[in-house]
Backbone as CSV, one residue per row, in Angstrom:
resi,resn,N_x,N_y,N_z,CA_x,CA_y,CA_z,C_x,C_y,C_z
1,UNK,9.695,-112.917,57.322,9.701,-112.196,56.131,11.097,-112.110,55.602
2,UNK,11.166,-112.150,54.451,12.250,-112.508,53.894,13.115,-110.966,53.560
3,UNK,14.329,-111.003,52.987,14.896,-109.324,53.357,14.271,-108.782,51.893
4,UNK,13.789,-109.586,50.760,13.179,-108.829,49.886,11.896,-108.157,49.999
5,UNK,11.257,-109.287,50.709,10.061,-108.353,51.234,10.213,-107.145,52.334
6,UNK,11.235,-107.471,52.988,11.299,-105.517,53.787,11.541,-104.963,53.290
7,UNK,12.579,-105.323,52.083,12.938,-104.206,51.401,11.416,-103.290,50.137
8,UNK,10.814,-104.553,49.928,9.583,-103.940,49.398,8.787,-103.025,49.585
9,UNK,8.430,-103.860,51.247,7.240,-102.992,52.017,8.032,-101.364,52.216
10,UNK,9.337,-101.818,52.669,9.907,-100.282,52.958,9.869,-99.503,51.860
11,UNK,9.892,-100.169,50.278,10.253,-99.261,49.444,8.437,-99.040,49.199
12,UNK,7.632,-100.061,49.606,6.146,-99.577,49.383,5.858,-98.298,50.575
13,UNK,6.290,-98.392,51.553,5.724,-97.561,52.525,6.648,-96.116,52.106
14,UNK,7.980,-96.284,51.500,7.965,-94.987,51.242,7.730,-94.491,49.744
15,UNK,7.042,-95.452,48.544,6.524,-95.244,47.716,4.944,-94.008,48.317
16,UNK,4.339,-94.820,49.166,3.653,-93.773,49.990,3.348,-92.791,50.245
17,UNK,4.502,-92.672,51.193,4.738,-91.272,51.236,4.790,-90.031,49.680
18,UNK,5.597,-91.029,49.207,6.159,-89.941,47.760,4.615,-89.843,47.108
19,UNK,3.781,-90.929,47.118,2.395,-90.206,46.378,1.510,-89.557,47.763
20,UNK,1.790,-90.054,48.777,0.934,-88.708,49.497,1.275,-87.194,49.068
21,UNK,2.753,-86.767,49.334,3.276,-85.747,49.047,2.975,-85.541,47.834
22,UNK,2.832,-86.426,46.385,2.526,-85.861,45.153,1.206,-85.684,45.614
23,UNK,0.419,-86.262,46.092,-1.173,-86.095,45.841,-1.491,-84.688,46.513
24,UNK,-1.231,-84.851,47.760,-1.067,-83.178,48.476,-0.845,-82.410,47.080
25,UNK,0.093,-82.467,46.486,1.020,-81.170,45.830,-0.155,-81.304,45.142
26,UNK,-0.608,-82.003,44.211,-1.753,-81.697,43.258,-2.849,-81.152,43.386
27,UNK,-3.145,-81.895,44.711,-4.388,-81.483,45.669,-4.121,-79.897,45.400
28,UNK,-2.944,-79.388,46.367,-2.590,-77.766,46.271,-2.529,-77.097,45.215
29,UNK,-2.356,-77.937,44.269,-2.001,-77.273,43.033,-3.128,-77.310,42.121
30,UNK,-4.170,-78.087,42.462,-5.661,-77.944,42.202,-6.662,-77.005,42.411
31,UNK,-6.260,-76.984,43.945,-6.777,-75.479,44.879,-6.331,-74.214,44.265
32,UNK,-5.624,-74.232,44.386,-4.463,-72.853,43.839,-4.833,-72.319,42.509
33,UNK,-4.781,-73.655,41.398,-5.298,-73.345,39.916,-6.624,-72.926,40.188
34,UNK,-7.784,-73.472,40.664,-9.361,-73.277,41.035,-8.989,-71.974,40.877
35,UNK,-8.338,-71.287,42.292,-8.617,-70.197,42.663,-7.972,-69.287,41.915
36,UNK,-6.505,-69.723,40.983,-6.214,-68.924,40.158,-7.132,-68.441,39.083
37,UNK,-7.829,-69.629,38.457,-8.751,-69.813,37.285,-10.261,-69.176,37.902
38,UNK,-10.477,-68.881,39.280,-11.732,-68.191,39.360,-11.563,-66.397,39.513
39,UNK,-10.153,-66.521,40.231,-9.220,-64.578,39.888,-9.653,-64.378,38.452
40,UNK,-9.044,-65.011,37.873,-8.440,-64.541,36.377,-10.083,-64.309,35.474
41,UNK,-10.952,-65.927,35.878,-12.153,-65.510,35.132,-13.135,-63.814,35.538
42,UNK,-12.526,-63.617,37.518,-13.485,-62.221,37.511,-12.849,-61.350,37.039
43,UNK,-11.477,-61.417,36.694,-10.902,-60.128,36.169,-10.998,-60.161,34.436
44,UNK,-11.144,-60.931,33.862,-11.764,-61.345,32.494,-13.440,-60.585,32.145
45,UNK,-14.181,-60.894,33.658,-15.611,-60.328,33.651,-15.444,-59.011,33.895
46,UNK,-14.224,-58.856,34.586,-13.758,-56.888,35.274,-13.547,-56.392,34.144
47,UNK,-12.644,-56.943,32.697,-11.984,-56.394,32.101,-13.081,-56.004,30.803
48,UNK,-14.197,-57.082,30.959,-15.325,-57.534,29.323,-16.065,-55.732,29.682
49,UNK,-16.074,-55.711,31.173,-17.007,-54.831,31.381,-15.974,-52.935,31.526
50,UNK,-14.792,-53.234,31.617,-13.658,-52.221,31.578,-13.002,-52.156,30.014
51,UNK,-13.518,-53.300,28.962,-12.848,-52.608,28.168,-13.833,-51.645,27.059
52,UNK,-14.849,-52.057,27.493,-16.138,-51.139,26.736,-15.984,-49.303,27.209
53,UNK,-15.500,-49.444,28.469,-15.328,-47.786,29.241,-13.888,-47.836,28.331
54,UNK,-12.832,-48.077,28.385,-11.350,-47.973,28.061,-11.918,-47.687,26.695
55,UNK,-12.292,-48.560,25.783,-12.804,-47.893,24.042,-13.340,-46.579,24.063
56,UNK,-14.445,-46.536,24.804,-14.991,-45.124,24.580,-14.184,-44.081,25.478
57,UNK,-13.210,-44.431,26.585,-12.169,-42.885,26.902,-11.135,-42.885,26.110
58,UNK,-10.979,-44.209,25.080,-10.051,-43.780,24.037,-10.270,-43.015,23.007
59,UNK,-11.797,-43.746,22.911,-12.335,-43.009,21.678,-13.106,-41.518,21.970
60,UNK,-13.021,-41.090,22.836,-12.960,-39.897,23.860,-11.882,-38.730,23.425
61,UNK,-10.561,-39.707,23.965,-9.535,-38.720,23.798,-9.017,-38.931,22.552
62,UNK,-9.105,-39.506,21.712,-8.737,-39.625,19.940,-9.819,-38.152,19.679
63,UNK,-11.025,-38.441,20.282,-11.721,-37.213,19.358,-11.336,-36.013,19.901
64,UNK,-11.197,-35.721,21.413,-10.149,-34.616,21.966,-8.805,-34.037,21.370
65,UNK,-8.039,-35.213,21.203,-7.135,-34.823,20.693,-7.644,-34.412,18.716
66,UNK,-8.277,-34.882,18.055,-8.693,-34.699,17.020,-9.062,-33.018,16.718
67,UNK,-10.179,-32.372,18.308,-10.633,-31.011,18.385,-9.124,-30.191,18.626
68,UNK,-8.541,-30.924,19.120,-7.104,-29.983,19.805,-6.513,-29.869,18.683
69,UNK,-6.309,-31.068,17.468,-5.379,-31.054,16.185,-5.957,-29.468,15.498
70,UNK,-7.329,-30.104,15.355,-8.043,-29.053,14.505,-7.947,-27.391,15.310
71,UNK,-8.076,-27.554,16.570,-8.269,-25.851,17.079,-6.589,-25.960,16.737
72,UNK,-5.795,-26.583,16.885,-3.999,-26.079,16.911,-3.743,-25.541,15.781
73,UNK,-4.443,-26.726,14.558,-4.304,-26.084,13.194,-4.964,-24.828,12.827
74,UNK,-6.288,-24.697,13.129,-6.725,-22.958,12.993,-5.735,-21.790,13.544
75,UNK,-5.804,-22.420,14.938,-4.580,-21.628,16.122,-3.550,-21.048,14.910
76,UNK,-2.799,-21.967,14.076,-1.620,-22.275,13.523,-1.785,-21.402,12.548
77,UNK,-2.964,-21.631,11.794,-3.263,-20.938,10.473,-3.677,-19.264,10.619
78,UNK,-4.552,-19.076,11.397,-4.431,-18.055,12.118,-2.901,-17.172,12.432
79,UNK,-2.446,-17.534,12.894,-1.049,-16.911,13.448,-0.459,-16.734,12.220
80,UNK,-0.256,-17.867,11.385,0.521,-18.260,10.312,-0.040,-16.224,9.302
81,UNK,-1.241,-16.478,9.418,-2.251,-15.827,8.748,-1.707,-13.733,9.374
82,UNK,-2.041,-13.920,10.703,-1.297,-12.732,11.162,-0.157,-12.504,11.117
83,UNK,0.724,-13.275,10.570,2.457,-13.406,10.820,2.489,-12.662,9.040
84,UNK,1.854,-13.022,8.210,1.859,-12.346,6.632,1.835,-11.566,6.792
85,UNK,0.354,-11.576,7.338,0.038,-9.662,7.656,1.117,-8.856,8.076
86,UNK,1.953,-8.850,9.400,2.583,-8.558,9.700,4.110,-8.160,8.962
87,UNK,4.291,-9.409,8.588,5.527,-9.452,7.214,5.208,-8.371,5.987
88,UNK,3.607,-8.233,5.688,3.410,-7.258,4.360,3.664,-6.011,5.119
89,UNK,2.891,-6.328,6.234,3.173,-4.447,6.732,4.421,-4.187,6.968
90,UNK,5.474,-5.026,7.581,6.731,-4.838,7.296,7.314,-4.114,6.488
91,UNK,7.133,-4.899,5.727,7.183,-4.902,3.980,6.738,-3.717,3.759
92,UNK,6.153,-3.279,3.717,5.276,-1.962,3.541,5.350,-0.859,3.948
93,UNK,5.744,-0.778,5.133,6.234,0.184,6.465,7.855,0.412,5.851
94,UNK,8.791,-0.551,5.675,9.971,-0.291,5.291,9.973,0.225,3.672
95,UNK,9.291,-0.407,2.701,8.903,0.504,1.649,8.736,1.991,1.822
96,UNK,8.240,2.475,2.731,7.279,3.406,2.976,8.772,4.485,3.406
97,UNK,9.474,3.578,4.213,10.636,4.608,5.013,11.345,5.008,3.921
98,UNK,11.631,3.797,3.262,12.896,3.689,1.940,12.495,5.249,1.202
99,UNK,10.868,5.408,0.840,10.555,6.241,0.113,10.728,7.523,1.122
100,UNK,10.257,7.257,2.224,10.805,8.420,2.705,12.158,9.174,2.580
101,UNK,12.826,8.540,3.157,14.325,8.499,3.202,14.651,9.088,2.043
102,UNK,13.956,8.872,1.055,14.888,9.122,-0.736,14.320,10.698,-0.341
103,UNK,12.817,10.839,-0.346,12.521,12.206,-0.399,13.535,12.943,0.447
104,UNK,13.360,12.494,1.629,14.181,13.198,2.697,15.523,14.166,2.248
105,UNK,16.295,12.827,1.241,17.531,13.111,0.935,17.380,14.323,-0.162
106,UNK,16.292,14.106,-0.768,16.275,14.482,-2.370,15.875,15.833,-1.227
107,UNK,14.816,16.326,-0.587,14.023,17.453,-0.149,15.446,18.360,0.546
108,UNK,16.346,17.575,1.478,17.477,18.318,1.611,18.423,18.761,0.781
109,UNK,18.942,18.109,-0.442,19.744,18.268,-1.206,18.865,19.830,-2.091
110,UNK,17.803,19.650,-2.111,16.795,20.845,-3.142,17.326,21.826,-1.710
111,UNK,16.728,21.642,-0.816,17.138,22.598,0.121,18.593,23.382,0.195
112,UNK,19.621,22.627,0.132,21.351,22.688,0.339,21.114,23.568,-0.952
113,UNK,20.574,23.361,-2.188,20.605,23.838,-3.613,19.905,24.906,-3.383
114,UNK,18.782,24.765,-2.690,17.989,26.222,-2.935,18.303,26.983,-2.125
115,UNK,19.544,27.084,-1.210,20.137,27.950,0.161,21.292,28.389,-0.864
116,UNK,22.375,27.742,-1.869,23.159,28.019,-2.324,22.871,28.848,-3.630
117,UNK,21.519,28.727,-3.972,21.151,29.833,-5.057,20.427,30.613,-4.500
118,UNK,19.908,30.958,-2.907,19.885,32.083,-2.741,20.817,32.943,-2.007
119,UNK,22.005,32.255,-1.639,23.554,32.536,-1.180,23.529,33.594,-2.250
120,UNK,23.583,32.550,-3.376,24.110,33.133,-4.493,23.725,34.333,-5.546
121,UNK,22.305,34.171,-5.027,21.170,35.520,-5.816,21.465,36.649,-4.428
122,UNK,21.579,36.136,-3.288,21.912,37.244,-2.430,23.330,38.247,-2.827
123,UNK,24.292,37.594,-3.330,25.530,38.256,-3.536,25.576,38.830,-4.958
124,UNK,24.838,38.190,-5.899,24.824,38.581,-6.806,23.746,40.351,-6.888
125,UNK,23.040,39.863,-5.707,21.817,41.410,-5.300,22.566,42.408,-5.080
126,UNK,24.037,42.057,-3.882,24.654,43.216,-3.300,25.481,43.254,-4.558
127,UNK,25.992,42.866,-5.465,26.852,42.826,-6.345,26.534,44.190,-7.182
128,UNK,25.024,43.473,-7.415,24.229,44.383,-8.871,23.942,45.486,-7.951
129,UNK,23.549,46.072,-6.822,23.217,47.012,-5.716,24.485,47.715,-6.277
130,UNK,26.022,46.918,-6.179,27.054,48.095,-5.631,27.317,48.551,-7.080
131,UNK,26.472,47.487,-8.019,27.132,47.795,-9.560,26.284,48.893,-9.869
132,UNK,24.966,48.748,-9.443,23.909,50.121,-9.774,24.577,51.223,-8.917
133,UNK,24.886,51.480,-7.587,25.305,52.526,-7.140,26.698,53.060,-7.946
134,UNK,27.851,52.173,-8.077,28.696,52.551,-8.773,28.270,53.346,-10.382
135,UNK,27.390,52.890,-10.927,27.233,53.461,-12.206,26.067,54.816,-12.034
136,UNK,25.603,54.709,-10.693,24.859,56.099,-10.965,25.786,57.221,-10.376
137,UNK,26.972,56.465,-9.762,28.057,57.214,-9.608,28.177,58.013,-10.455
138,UNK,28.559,56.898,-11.335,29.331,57.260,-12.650,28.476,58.626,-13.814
139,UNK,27.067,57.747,-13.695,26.026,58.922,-14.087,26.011,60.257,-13.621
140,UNK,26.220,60.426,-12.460,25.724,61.734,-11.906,27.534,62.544,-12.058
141,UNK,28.631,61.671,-12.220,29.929,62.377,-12.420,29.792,62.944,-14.130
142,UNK,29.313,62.133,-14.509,29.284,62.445,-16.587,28.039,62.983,-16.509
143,UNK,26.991,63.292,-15.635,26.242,64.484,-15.872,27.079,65.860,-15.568
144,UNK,27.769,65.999,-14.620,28.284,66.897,-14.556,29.243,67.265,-15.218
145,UNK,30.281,66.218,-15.967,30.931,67.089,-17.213,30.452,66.882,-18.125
146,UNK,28.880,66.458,-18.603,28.018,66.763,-19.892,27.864,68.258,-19.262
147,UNK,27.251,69.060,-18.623,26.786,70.424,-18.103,27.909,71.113,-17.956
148,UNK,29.096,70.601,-17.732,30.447,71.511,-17.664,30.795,71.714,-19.524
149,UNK,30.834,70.262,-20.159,30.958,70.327,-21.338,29.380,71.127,-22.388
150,UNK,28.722,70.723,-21.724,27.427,72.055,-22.363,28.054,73.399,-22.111
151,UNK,28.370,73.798,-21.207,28.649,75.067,-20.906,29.476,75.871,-21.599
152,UNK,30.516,74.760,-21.910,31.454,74.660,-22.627,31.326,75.169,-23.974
153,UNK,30.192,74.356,-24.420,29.650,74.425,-25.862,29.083,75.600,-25.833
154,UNK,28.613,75.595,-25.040,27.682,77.021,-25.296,28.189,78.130,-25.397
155,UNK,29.386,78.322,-24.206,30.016,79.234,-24.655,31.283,79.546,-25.753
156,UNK,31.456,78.514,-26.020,32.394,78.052,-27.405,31.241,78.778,-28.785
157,UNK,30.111,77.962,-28.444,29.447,78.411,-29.663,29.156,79.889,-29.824
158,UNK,28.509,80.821,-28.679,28.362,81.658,-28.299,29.812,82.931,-29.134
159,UNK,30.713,82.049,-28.996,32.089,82.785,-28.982,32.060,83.049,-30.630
160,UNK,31.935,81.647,-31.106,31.947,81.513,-32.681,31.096,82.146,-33.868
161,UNK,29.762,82.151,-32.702,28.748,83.201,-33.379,29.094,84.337,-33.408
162,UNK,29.851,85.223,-32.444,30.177,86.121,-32.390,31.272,86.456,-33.147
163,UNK,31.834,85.327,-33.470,33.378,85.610,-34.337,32.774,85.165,-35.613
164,UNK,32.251,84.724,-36.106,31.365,84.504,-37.331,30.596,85.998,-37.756
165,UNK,30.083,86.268,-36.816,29.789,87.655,-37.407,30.190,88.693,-37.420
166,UNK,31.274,88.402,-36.348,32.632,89.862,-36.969,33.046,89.370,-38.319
167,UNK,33.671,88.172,-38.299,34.388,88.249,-39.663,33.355,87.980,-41.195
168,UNK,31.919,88.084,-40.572,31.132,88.282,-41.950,30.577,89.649,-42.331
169,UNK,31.178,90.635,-41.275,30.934,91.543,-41.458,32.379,92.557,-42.152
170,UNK,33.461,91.531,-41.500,34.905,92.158,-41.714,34.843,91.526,-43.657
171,UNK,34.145,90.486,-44.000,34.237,90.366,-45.253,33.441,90.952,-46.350
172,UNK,31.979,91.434,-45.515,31.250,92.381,-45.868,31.798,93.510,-46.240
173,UNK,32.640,94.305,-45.394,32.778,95.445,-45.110,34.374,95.156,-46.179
174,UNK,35.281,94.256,-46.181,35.979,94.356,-47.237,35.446,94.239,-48.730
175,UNK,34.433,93.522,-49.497,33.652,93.163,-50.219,33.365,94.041,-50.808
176,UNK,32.751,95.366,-49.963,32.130,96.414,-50.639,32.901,97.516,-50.323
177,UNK,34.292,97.056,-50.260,35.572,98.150,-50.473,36.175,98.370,-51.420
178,UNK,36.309,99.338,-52.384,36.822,99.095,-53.640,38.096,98.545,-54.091
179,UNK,39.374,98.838,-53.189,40.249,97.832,-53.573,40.371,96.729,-53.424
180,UNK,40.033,95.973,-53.784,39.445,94.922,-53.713,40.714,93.965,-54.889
181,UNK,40.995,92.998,-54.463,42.077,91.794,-55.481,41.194,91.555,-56.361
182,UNK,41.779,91.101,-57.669,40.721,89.735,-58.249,40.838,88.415,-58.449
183,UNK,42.396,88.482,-57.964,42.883,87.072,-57.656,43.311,87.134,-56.142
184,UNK,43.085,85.653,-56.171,43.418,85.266,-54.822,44.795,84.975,-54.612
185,UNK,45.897,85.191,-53.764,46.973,84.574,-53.862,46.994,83.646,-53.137
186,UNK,47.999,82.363,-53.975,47.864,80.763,-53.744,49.328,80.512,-53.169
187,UNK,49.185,80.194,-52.228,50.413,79.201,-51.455,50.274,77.945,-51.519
188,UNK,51.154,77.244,-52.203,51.417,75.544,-52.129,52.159,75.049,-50.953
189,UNK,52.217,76.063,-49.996,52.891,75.021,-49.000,51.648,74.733,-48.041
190,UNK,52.392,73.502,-47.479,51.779,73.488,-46.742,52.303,72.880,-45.329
């Protein structure tokens, strides 16, 4: 045999080899795909029959969460709803003080006013008290020199009557005396 032909056969015998080893690999890689491609088809049949459950626990919890939106929003509106309320009565309650408060002020100030006018009607009471006692003072002193001065009079008058009728008798009794003036004598002085 010539050296081209060993070199042939050798490069045929390890041409050989290289397609045994490819054919193996394919072989394996035949097996392998099979068995990949028969996994994948039961989990394809796992999934045809898992995604019908997965839709309806989605479409499960979409409508859950849908009842939760809706009870949160009542929840919400509600609160929202008592939180006004609360704010008017606020509102209302502090109105309520404000008005108090004014009375309060206004009811004390009438008070402070109506303590200082009866301060003031009180002093003005003892005032007019000491002004009435002083003047019935005064009354019962000028009754007594009206009655000293009556007495006075009386006997003043008393006196005059009596001297009135001496001297209407002293003119009587000259009158029907025969010497008598017929003129009067006149003095210019005076």
């Amino acid at each position: 045999m010539s050296t081209a032909g060993k070199v042939l056969s050798v490069l045929s015998v390890v041409m050989l080899a290289v397609w045994l080893v490819l054919i193996s690999a394919v072989a394996e890689l035949n097996m392998s795909g099979a068995e990949r491609v028969d996994t994948l088809r039961k989990e394809a049949e796992k999934l045809a029959v898992d995604v019908p459950n997965a839709e309806r626990a989605v479409t499960d919890r979409l409508a859950e969460v849908a009842a939760d939106q809706v009870a949160k929003e009542n929840d919400l509106y509600v609160k929202r709803a008592l939180r006004s309320d609360a704010e008017r009565q606020l509102t209302t309650t502090r109105e309520s003080l404000s008005r108090t408060q004014f009375q309060v002020e206004n009811i004390t100030k009438a008070a402070a006013s109506a303590n200082e006018a009866r301060t003031l009607r009180s002093q003005e009471k003892v005032d007019l008290e000491k002004k009435k006692a002083d003047e019935e003072a005064t009354v019962k002193r000028l009754q007594g020199e009206n009655a000293q001065l009556l007495e006075t009079l009386t006997s003043l008058r008393s006196n005059f009557q009596d001297l009135l009728k001496k001297n209407s008798e002293e003119v009587r009794r000259q009158m029907s005396s025969s010497d008598r003036p017929t003129t009067r004598s006149a003095s210019f002085v005076r």
